[in-house]
Backbone as a ProteinNet text record, in pm:
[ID]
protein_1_A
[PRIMARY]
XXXXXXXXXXXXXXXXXXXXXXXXXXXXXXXXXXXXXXXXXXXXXXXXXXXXXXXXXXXXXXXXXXXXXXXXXXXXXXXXXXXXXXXXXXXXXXXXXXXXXXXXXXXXXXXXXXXXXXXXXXXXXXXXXXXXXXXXXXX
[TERTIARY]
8637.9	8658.3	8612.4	8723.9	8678.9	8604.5	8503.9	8411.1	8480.9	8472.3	8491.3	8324.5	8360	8281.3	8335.5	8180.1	8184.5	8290.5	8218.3	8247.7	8362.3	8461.3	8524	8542	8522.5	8500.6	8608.5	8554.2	8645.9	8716.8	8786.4	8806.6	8750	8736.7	8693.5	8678	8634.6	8691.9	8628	8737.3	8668.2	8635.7	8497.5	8459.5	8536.1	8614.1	8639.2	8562.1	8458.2	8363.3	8251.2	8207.9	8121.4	8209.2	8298.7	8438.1	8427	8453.4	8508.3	8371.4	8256.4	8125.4	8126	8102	8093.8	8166.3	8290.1	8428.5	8389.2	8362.8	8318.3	8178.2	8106.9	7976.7	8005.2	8095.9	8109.9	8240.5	8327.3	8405.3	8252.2	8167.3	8056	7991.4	7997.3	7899.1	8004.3	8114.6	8162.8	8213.3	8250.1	8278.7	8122	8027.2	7916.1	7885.6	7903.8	7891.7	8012.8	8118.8	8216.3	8152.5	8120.8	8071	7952.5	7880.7	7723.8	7734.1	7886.8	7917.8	7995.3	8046	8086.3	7946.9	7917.3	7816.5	7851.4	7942.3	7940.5	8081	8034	8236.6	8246.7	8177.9	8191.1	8280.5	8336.9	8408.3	8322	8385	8393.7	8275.5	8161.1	8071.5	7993.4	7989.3	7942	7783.2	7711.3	7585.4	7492.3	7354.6	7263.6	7223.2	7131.2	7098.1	6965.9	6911.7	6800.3	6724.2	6622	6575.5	6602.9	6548.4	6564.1	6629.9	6722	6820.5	6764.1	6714.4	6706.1	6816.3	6858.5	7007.3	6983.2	7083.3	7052	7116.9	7059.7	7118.9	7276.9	7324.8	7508.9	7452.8	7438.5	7480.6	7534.7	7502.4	7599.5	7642.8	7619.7	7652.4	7630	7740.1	7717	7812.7	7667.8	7679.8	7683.8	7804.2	7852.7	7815.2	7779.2	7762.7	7833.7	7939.7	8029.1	8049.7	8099.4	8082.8	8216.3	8314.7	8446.7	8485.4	8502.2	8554.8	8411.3	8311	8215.8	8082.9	8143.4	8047.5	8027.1	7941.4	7863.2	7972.4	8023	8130	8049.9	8043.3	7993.4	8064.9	8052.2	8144.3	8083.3	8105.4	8037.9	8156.8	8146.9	8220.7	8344.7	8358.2	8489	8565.7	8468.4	8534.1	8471	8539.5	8455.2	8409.3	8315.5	8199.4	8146.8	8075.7	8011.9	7908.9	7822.1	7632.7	7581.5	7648.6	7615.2	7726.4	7803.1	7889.5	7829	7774.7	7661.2	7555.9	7461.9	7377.6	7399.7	7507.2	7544.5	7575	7684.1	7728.2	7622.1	7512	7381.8	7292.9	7306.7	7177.8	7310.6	7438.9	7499.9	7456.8	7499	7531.6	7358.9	7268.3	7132.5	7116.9	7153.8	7145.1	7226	7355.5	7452.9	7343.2	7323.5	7292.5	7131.5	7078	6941.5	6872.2	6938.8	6896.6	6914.1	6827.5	6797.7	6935.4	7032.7	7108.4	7041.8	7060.7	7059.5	7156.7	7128.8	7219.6	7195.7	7281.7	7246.9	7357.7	7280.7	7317.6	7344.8	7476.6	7544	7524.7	7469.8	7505.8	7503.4	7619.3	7683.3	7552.6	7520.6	7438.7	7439.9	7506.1	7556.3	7475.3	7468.2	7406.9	7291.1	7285.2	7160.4	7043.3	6949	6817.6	6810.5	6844.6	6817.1	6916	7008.2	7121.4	7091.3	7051.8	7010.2	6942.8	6737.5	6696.2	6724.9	6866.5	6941.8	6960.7	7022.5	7116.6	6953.2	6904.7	6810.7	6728.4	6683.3	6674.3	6730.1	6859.9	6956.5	6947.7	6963	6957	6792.1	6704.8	6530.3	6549.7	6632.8	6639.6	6688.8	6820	6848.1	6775.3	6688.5	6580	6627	6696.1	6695.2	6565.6	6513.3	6382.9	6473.7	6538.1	6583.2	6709.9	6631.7	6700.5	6685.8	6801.7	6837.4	6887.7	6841.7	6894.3	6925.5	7101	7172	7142.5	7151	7221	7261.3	7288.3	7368.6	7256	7287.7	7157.7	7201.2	7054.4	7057.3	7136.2	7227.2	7271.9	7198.1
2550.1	2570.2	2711	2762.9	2917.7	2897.4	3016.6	2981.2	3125.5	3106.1	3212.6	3274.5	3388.3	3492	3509.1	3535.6	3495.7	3650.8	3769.8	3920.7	3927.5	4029.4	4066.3	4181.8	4187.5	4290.3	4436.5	4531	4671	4705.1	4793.7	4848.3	4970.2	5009.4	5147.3	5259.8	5371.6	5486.5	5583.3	5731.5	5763.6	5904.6	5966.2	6071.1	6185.8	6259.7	6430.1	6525.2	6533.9	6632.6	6662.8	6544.8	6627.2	6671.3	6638.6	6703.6	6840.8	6864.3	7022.4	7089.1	7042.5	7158.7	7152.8	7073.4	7116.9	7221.1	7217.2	7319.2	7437.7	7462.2	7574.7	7665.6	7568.4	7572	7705.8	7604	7698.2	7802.9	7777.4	7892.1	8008	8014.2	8129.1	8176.6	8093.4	8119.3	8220.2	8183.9	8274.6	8398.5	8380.3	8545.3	8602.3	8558.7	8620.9	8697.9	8577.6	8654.6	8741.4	8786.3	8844.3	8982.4	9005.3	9097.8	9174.1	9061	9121.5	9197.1	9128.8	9230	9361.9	9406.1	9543.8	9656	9696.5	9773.6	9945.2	9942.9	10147	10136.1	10207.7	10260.9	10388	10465.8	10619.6	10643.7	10772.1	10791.3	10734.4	10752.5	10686.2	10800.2	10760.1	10884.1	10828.7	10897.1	10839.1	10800.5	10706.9	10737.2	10688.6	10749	10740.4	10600.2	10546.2	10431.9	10390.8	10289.6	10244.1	10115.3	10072.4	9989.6	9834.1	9903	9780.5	9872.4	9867.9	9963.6	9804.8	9860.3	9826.2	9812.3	9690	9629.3	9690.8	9756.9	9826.8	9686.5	9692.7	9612.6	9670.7	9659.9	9716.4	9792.5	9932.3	10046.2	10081.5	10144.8	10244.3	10370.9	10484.6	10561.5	10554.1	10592.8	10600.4	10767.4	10825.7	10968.8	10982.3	11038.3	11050.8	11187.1	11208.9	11321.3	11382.7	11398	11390.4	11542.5	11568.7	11692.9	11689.3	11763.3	11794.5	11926.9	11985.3	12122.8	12184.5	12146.2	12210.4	12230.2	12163.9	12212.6	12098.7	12107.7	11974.7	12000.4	11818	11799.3	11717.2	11759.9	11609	11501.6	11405.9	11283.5	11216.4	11198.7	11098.1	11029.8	10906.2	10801.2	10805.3	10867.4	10909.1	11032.5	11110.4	11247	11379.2	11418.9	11526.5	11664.1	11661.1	11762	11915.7	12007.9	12097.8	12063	12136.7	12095.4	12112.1	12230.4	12259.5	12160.5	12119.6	12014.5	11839.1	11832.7	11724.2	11758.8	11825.8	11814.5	11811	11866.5	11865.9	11752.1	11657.2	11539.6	11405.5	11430.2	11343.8	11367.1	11503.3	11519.2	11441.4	11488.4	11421.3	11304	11169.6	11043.2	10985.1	11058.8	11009	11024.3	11129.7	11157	11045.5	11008.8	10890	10739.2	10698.3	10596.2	10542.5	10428.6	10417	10346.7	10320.1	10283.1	10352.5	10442.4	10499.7	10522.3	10570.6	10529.9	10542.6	10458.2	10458.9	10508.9	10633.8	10674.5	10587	10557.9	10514.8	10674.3	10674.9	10805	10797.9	10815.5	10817.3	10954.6	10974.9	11109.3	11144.8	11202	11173.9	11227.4	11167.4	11207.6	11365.2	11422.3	11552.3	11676.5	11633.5	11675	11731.7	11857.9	11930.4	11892.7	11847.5	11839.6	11883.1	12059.7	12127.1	12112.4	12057.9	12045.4	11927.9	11809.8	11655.5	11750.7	11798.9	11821	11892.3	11971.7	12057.6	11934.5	11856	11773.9	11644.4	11630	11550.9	11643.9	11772.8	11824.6	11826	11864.5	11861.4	11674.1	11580.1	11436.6	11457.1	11511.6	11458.2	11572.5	11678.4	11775.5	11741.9	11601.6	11547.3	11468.5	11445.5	11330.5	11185.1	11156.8	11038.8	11044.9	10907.3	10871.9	10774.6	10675.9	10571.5	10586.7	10635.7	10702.5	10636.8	10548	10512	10560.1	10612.6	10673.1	10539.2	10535.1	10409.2	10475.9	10348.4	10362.1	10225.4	10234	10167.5	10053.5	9935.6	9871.8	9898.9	9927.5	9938.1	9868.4	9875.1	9741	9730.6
9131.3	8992.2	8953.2	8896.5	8859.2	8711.1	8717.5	8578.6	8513.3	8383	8311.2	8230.1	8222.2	8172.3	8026.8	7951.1	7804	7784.5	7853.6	7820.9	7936.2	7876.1	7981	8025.2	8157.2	8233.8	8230.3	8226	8166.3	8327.5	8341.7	8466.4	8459.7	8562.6	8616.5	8583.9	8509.8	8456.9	8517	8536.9	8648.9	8486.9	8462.9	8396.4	8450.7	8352	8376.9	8368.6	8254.8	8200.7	8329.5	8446.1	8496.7	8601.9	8643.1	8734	8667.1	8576.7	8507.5	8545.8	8440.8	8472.8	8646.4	8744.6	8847.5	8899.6	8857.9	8895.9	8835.7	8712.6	8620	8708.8	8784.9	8845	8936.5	9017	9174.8	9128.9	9025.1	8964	8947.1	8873.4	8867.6	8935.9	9034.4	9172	9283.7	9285.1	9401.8	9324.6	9175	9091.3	9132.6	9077.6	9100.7	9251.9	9373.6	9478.8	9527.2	9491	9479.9	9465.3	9337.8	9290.6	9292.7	9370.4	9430.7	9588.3	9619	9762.1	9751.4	9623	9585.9	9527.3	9642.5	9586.8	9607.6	9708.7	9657.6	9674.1	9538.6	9452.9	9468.9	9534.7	9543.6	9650.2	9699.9	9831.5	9966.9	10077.3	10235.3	10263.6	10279	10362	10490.7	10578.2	10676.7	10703.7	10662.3	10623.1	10685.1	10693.2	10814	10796.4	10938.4	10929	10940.5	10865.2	10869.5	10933.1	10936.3	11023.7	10848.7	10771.5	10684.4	10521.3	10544.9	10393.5	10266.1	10185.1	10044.2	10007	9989.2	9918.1	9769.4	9718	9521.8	9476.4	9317.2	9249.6	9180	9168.8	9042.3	9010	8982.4	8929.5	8815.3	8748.5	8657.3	8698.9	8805.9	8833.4	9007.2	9066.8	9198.5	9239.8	9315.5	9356.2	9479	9555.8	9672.5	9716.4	9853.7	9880.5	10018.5	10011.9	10141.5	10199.4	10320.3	10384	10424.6	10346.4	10379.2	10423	10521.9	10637.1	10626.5	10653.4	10659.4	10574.1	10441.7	10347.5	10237.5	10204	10101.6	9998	9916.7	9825.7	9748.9	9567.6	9475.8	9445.9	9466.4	9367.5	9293.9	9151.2	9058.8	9027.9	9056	9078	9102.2	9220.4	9254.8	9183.3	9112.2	9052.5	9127.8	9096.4	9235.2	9089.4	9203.5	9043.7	9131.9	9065.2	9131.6	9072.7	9115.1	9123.2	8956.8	8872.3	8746.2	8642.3	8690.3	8638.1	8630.3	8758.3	8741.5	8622.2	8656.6	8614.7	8442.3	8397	8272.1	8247.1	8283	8299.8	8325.2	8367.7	8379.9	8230	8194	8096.1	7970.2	7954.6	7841.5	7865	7981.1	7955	7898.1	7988.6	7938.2	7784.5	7716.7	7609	7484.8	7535.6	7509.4	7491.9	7613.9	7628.7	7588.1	7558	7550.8	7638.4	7757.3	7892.4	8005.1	8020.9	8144.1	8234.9	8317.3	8372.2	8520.4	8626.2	8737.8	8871.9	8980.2	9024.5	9122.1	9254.6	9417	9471.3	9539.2	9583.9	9720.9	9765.5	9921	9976	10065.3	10119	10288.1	10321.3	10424.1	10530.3	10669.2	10743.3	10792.6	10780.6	10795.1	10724.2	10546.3	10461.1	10521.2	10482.6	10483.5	10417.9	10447.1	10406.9	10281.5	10249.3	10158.1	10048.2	10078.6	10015.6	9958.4	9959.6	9949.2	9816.8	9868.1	9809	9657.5	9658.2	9554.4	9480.7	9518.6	9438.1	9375	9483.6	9377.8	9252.2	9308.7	9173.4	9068	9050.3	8981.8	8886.4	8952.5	8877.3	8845.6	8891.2	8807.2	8676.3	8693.8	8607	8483.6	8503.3	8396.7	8312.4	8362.3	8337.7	8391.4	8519.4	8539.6	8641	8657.7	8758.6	8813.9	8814.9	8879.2	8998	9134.6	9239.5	9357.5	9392.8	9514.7	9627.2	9707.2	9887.9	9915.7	9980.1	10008.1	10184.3	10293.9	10408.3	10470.5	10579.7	10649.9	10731.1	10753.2	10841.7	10993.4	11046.3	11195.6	11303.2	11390.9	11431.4	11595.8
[MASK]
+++++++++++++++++++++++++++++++++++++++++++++++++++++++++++++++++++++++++++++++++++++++++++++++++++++++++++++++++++++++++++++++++++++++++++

């Protein structure tokens, strides 16, 4: 004898909303790591290597320092500059902005010592302090 039940029983329902936030979840998570693996937007330089390279955080300015037929070349973000063209171009944007700007600075292993040293004068001259030497990890 089948008994009956006072209530009757619903069927199944399957929730969308925590389906979506989960989806929305890992949608943010791989844009995010997407974008945490683009870190130098400057030109191709060949650059020295280190035992443990300091990963930079994103940037606002990235300064290339490449050695094309012989002789040291500027790039600020892919524009190619001379040394008094920087330094003008650093003291404006600092002057623009009310956050500090941060360079990471590529510069090809080639680069002269003294030449490095020019060009970091030139960015402390603008008044930036926030200076990253990028390289390559050891393999």
């Amino acid at each position: 004898m089948k008994l009956r039940h006072r209530y009757r029983r619903k069927p199944a329902r399957i929730e969308m909303m925590p389906l979506i936030d989960i989806v929305f979840l890992l949608l943010v998570f791989f844009i995010y790591a997407m974008l945490s693996m683009a870190v130098h937007k400057g030109m191709k330089v060949d650059l020295p290597e280190s035992a443990q390279p300091n990963p930079s955080p994103e940037s606002r300015l990235s300064l290339s320092l490449a050695v094309e037929q012989g002789r040291t070349v500027l790039y600020l973000n892919r524009e190619r500059l001379s040394l008094e063209q920087l330094g003008a171009r650093l003291a404006r944007r600092d002057d623009e902005e009310e956050v500090k700007p941060e360079v990471l600075l590529f510069a090809d292993k080639a680069v002269s010592y003294q030449e490095l040293y020019t060009v970091l004068d030139t960015i402390s001259g603008a008044g930036i302090t926030a200076i990253s030497l990028q390289a390559e990890p050891r393999r």
